[in-house]
DOGUGU-55128 format. One line per 5 residues: number of its first residue (from 1); for each residue z, y, x negated of C-alpha. Coordinates in pm, whole numbers, plus 50000, padded with zeros to 5 digits. Example, Ala and Ser with C-alpha at 12.3 -4.5 7.8 and 13.67 -1.06 7.14 Angstrom:
BEGIN
1> 50780,49550,48770  50714,49894,48633 .
// end
This chain:
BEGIN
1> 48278,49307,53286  48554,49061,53183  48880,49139,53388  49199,49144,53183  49409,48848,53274 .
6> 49721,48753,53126  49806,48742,52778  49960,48426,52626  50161,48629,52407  50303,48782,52711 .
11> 50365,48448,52893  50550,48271,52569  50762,48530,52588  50853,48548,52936  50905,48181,52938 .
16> 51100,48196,52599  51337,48451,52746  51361,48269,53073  51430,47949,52895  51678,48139,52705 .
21> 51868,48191,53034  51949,47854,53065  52281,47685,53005  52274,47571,52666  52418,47342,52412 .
26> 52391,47134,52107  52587,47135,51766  52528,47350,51488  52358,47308,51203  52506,47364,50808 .
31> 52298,47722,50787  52277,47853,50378  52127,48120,50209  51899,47945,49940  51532,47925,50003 .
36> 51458,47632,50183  51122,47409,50155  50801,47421,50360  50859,47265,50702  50590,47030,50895 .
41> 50496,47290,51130  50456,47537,50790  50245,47221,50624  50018,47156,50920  49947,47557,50961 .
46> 49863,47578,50617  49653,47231,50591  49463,47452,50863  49379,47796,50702  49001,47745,50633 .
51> 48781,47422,50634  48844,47251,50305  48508,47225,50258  48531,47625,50142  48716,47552,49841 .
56> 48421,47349,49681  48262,47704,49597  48369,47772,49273  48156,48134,49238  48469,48338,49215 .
61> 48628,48150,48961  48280,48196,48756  48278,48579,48808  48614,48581,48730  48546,48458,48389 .
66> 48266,48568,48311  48240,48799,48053  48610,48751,47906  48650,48929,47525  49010,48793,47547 .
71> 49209,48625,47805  49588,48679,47774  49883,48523,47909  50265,48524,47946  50210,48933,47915 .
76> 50518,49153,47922  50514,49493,47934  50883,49637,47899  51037,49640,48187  50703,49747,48391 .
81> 50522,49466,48396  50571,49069,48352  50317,48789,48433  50525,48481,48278  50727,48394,48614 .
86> 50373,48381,48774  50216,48173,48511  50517,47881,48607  50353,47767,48910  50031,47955,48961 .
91> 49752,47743,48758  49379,47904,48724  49215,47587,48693  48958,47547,49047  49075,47321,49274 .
96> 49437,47335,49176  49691,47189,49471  49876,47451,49600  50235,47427,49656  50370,47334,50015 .
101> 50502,47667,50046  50206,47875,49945  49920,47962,50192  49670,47787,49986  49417,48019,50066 .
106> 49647,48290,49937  49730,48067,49618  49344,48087,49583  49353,48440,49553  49679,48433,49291 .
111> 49474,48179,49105  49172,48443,49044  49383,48746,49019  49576,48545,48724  49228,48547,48524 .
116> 49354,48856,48322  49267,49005,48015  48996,49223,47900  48621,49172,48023  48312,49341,47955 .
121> 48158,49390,48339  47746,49518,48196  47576,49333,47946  47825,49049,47880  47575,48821,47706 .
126> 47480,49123,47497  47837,49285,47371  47631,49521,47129  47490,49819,47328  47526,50140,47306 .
131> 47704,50209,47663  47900,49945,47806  48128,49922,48094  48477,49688,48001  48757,49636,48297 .
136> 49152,49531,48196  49261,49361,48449  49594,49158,48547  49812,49444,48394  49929,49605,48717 .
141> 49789,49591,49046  49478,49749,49022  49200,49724,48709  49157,50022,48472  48778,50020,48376 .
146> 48718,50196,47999  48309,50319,48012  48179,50310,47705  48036,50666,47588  47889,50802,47309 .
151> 48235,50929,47078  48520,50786,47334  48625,50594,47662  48604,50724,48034  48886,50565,48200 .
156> 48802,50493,48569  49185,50433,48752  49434,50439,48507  49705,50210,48708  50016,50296,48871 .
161> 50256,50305,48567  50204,50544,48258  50327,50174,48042  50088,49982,48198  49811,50227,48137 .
166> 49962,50253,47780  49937,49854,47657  49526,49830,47860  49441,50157,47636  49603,49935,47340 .
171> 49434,49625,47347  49090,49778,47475  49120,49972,47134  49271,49683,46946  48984,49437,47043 .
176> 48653,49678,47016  48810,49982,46791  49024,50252,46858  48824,50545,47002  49025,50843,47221 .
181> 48964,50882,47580  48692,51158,47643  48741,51159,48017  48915,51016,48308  48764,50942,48687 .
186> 49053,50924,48994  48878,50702,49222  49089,50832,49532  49414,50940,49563  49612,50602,49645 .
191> 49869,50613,49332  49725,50273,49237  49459,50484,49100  49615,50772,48898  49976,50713,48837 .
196> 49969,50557,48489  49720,50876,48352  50007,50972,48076  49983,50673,47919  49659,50758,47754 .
201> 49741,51004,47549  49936,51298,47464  49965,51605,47677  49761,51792,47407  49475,51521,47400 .
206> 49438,51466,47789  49482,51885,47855  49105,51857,47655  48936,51629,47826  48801,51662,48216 .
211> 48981,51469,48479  48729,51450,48751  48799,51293,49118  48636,51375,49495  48726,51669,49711 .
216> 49077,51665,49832  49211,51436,49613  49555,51643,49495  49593,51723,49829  49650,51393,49968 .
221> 49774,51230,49634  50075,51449,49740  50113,51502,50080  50081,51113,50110  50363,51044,49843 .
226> 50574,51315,49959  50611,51426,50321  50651,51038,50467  50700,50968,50089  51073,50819,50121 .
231> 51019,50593,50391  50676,50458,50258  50831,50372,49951  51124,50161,50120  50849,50002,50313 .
236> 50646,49941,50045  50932,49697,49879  50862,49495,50187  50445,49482,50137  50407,49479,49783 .
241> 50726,49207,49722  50797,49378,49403  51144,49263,49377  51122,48919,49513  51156,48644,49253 .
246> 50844,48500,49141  50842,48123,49244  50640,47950,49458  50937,48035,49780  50892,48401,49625 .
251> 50627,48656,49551  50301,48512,49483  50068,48771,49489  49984,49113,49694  49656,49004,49775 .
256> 49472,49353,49563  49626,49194,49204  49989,49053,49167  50214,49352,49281  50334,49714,49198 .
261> 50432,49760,48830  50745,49988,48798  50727,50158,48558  50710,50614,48511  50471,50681,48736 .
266> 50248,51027,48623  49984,51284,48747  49736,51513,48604  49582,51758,48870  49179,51728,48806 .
271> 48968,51982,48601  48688,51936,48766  48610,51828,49159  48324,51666,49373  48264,51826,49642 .
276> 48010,51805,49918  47818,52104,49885  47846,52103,49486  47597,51821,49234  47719,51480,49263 .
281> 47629,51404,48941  47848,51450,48600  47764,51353,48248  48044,51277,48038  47994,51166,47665 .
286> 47685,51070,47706  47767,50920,48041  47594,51013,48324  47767,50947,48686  47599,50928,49006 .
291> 47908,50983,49295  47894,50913,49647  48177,51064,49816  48341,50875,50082  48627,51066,50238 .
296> 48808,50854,50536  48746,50555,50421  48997,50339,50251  49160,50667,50139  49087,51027,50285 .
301> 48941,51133,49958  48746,50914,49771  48426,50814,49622  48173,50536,49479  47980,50611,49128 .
306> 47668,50493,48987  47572,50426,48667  47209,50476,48639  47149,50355,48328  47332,50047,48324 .
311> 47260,49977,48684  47630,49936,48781  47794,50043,49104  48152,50151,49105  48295,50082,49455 .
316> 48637,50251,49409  48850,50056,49692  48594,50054,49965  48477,49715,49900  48676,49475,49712 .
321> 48757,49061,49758  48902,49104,50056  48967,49257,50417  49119,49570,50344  49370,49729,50560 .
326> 49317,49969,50860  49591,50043,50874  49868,49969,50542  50188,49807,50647  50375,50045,50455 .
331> 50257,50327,50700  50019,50598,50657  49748,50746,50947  49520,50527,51069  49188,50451,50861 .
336> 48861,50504,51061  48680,50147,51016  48386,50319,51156  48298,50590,50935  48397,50284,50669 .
341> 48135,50053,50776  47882,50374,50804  47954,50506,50401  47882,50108,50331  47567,50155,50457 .
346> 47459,50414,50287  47527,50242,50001  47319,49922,50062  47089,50219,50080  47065,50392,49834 .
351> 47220,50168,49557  47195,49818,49681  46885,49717,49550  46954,49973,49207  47257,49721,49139 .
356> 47254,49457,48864  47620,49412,48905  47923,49551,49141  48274,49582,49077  48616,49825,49203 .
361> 48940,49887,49126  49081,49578,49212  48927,49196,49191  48663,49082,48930  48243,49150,48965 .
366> 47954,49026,49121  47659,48997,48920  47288,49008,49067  47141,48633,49086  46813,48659,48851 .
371> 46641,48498,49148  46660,48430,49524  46803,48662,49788  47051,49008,49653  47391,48880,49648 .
376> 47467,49192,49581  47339,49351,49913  47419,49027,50108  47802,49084,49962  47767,49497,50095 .
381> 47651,49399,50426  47901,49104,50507  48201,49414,50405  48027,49683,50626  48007,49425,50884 .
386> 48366,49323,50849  48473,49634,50950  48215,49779,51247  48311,49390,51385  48680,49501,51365 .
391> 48630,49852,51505  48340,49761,51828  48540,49438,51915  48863,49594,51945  48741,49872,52099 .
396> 48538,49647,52328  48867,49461,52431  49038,49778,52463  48808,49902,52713  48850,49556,52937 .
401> 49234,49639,52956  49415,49476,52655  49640,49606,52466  49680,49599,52034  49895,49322,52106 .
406> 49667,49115,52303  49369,49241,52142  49470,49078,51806  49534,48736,51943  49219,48711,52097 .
411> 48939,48881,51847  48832,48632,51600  48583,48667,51344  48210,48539,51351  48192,48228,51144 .
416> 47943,48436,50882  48253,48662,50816  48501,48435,50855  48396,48187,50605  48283,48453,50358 .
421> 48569,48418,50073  48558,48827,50012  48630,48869,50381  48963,48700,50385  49252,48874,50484 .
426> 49457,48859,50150  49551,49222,50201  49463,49354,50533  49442,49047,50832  49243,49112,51179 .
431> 49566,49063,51332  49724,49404,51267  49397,49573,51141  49233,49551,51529  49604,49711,51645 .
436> 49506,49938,51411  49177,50016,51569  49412,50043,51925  49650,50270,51738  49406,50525,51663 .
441> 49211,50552,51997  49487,50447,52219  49826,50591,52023  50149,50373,52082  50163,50405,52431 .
446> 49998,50083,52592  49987,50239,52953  50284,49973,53134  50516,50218,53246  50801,50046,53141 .
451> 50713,50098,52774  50738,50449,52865  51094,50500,52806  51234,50180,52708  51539,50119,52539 .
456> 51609,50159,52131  51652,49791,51936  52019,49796,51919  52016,49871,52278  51777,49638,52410 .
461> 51956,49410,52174  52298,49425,52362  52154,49371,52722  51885,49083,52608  52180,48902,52473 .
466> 52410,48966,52768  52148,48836,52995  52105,48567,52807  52493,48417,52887  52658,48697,52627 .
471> 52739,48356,52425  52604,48417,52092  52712,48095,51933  52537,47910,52261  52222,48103,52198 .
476> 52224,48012,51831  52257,47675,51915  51979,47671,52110  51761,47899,51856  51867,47621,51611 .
481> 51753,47349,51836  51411,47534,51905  51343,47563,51524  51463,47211,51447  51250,47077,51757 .
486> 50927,46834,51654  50717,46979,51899  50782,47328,51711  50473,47458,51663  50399,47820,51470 .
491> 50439,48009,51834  50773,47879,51859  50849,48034,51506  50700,48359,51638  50920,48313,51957 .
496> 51246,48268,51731  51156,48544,51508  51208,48785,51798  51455,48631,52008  51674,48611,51703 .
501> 51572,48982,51601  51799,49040,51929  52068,48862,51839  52135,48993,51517  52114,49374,51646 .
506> 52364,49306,51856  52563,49139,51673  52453,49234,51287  52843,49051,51088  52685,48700,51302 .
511> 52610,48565,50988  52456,48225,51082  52211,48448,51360  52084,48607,51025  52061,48319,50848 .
516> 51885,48145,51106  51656,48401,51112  51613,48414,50758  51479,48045,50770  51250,48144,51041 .
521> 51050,48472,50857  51043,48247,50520  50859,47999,50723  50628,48254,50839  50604,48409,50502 .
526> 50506,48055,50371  50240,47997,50656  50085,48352,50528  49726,48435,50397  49758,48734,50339 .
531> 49973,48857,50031  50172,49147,50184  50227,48962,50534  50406,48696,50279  50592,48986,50107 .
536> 50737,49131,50427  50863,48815,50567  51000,48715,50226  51166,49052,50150  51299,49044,50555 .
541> 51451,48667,50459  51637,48839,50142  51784,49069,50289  51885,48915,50606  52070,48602,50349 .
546> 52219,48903,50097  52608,48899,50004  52574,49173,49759  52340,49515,49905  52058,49605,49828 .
551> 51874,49571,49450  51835,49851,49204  51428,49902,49169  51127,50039,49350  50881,50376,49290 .
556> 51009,50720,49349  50653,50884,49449  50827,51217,49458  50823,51279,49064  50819,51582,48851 .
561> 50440,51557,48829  50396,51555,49168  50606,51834,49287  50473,51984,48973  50101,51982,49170 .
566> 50245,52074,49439  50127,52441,49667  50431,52623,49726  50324,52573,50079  50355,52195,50038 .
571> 50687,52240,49906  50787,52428,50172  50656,52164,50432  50873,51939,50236  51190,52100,50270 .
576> 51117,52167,50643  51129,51802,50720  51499,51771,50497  51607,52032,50721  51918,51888,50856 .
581> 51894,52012,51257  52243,51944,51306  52358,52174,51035  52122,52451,51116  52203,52438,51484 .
586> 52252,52805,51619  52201,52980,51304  51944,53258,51190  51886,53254,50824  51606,53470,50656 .
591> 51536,53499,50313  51277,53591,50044  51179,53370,49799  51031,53546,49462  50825,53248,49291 .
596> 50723,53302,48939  50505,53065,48693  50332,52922,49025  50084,52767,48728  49848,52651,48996 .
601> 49473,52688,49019  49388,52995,49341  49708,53098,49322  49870,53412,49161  50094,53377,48889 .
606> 50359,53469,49123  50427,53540,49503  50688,53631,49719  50729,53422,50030  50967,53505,50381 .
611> 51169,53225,50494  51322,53143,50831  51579,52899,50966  51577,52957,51366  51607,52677,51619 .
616> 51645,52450,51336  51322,52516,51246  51193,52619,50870  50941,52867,50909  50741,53028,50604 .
621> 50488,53319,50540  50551,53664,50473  50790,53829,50291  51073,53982,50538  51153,54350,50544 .
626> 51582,54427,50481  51650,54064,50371  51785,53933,50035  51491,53786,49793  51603,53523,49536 .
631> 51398,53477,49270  51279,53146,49044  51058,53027,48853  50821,52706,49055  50955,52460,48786 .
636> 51330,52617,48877  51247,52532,49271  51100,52178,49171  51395,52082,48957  51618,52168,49262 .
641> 51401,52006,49537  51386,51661,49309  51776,51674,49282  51738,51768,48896  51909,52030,48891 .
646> 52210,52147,49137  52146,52487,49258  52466,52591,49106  52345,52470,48765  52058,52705,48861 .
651> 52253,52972,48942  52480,52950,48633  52229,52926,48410  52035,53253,48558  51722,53024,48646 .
656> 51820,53151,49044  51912,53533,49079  51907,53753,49380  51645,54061,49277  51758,54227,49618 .
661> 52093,54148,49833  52294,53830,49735  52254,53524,49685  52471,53398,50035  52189,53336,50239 .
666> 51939,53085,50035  52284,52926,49935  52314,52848,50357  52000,52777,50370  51973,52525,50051 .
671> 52326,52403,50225  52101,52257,50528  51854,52025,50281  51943,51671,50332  51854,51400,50073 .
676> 51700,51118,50191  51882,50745,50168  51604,50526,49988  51789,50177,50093  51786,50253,50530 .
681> 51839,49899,50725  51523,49736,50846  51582,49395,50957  51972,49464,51045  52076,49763,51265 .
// end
């Protein structure tokens, strides 16, 4: 067995901080907060990416094409959605140089994912059948997919944004004829995948119709958006770039489509679930549906479909033109590569060689060559692969001593992988999917004692910098001198990234430390592949050079609809992690809670339920003998909970009445419900 040995990682930075040390000087430099150029070490990295030769296969850009009814640009949708910023410097034409400051592997990706429009994915030499399968794509992250039934459409995915969803269903209906939606299919339950579901019709018209998705789905649509909803969503500006600008030193693309659309995001809980035990198989309209479920995966509920008839596989987000993530950068658990690679094979299967052609929820198709080998199959095997390579060799380096750290800078691809366009890391990279891998097995502890305890980033912040002379204008100086060096090399960038992450925590008002640092993650953001790696160093840069706070703009994933779906004992998970601990320090507080209207499916119209604040703890279950009970309607607790309505408005307007006792104690405890900040620091203290 290999013996672990030394990282490099390690050893740059033990030299860096040594180095560091030293007595330093050297003038400044005129620091500003405009986006600056590519630099040579950026240029060089980039020129390096993948072997040129790569770029002389033009397949995508065919697929991508092929089968186009109408191919749009300069699209606007309110203030949702808008392509024309892109369409200034991203050109679809193959072969295209890509600016200096644009991964051009990544600006390959932007180039394909700016193909948009409407397609027809089966049959698109033969636009006349019966049942046909049609994706719109480019009008939010993810495609919406209208099948083709006998009276109506089954919308696969309907976006993120109930707009978005809106203008697809419109020109769909616009180009072939208008015909109402019979039935809608939720993938899985990333909000990608269900969030625009309004926008295709009215409440009346999509109450009729069945809403089918896998087992689990409103479950973890929730939970997801909800419990660690607050902080994915502020870290989610960082992946997705939503509100960078869109030039070619801004957002680019997200590597799945371009980014997040913002628009009123929506749910509808399903009518109608797959479930392991139950048939996998649904006709709708004249549709029939073939679904393999695949919880864990890319998403803990989720599932592929078949179309039988028209030989078409649906692969949801488990395969798509690209590494995925592991694990997402804006947080969630850890994704089980594993089980991924092993619901990929049963796929190749059982479908592989039923397929004429593929396609997902994000990305264009892959059609079946009429002759010679099954791209299809070859294209399933090479994404399995991907990941059981990312899960055994991480694993395998875990068990020879390394840590995620080291692990990522030493696994590398095979070359079949590597130099297999759909296993790029737009999205997800090997670098932090094998941490990933670590993560889950290993948790964040990487065994070295002294990452047992060690100090908080402010902390460590103060003492690096006071070992390092306490001069912060010397260290600068020599940060500056690092960066401007022309032996830098993309290390050294790494190297300044976190020595100057120090410096600016301990001193955050050092306004050339963040601008300095600024310079340095743009750099890194320019050297990028992958879409949301670009989008977090951007978004850092921004807000490290801003005069002015922070921007209006992101997705609130805690909407009406979703507390609406909501179990009562969801909601009250929810308000046990706003519990403010401080507040209920050393106080008891029980009280009943009478909820009426509960509305939800295996639950009672209403239910009483006992709360408890003790040891700043919320505690739920029972109702509680000789206590008050307050009593509400769910819609009346929702309203409340989403900061709709005060609880004094409640209260005044007799929506909140005590039935027994008073009203004092769920007034102390509703006094000890904190509302999260949305805009919390992340590259500044």
């Amino acid at each position: 067995m290999e013996r672990r040995k030394p990282s490099s990682s390690r050893l740059l930075l033990a030299a860096g901080l040594i180095a560091a040390l030293s007595n330093v000087s050297g003038g400044a430099q005129t620091l500003t907060r405009e986006p600056k150029g590519a630099t040579k070490v950026t240029t060089d990295a980039n020129a390096a990416t993948v072997p040129a030769s790569m770029f002389d296969d033009r397949e995508d850009f065919a697929n991508a094409n092929k089968g186009a009814l109408k191919l749009q640009t300069g699209l606007v949708i309110g203030s949702a959605w808008d392509m024309r910023d892109y369409e200034k410097f991203i050109v679809t034409t193959p072969g295209a140089t890509a600016p200096e400051t644009i991964n051009p592997s990544l600006y390959r990706n932007a180039q394909l994912n700016m193909i948009y429009g409407l397609f027809e994915v089966t049959n698109p030499d033969d636009p006349n059948e019966r049942h046909e399968i049609y994706q719109v794509r480019g009008y939010d992250l993810s495609n919406i997919t209208f099948v083709k039934g006998d009276t109506g459409w089954i919308v696969f995915d309907p976006l993120i944004s109930n707009e978005t969803a809106a203008a697809a269903l419109a020109l769909i209906n616009q180009e072939l004829g208008a015909r109402p939606v019979t039935g809608v299919v939720y993938s899985h339950s990333h909000v990608d995948h269900f969030g625009g579901v309004k926008g295709l019709g009215t409440a009346a018209q999509l109450a009729s119709i069945p809403i089918i998705a896998p087992e689990g789905f409103t479950e973890h649509a929730v939970s997801e958006n909800v419990i660690a909803g607050n902080a994915m969503s502020r870290r989610a500006i960082y992946m997705y770039g939503s509100l960078l600008p869109k030039t070619e030193k801004g957002g680019v693309n997200g590597g799945l489509g371009q980014t997040n659309s913002t628009g009123e995001g929506s749910l509808i809980v399903p009518t109608d679930y797959i479930t392991a035990t139950g048939s996998k198989v649904r006709t709708v309209d004249g549709i029939k549906m073939e679904f393999q479920l695949t919880p864990g995966t890319e998403a803990p509920a989720e599932m592929n479909t078949y179309f039988e008839e028209l030989k078409a596989l649906w692969m949801a987000e488990n395969t798509t033109n690209t590494m995925h993530n592991v694990l997402t950068l804006r947080g969630a658990q850890v994704r089980d590569p594993l089980k991924w690679s092993s619901f990929l094979d049963v796929t190749i299967k059982e479908y592989g060689n039923r397929t004429d052609v593929k396609f997902q929820s994000h990305h264009w198709p892959v059609w079946k060559n009429p002759t010679g080998p099954n791209n299809i199959v070859d294209y399933l095997k090479k994404q399995r692969d991907m990941y059981k390579f990312i899960h055994d060799q991480s694993v395998n380096l875990m068990n020879k001593g390394y840590t995620g750290e080291e692990i990522s800078e030493r696994i590398k691809l095979p070359d079949s992988l590597e130099r297999y366009w759909p296993d790029r890391g737009y999205y997800g990279t090997l670098r932090h999917n094998s941490r990933a891998v670590y993560q889950r097995y290993m948790g964040w502890y990487n065994g070295n004692p002294s990452s047992l305890n060690n100090l908080p980033p402010e902390d460590v912040a103060r003492h690096y910098v006071a070992y390092m002379g306490g001069d912060k204008d010397a260290i600068l100086a020599r940060a500056q001198a690092e960066y401007n060096a022309t032996d830098a090399t993309v290390e050294t960038y790494r190297w300044l990234a976190e020595l100057l992450k120090h410096l600016v925590f301990a001193y955050p008002d050092f306004e050339n430390a963040r601008l300095l640092l600024a310079d340095v993650l743009e750099q890194l953001g320019y050297q990028s592949e992958s879409g949301p790696w670009r989008n977090e160093y951007l978004v850092g840069a921004s807000e490290l050079r801003s005069t002015t706070g922070f921007p209006p703009g992101g997705l609130n994933t805690v909407n009406a609809d979703t507390l609406k779906a909501m179990s009562p004992d969801l909601t009250f998970d929810y308000l046990a992690v706003r519990l403010d601990a401080g507040k209920a320090n050393k106080q008891v507080v029980p009280v009943n809670v009478h909820l009426t209207e509960l509305g939800l499916a295996g639950w009672p119209a209403e239910q009483t339920f006992g709360l408890t604040v003790e040891n700043s703890v919320l505690n739920y279950g029972d109702p509680i003998a000789g206590t008050s009970t307050v009593q509400m309607s769910k819609a009346t607790l929702d309203a409340i909970t989403a900061g709709a309505l005060t609880l004094d408005q409640a209260i005044a307007n007799g929506d909140v009445k005590a039935t027994s006792g008073t009203l004092a104690e769920f007034k102390t405890f509703w006094g000890m419900i904190e509302t999260f900040p949305f805009w919390f620091n992340i590259v500044t203290p």
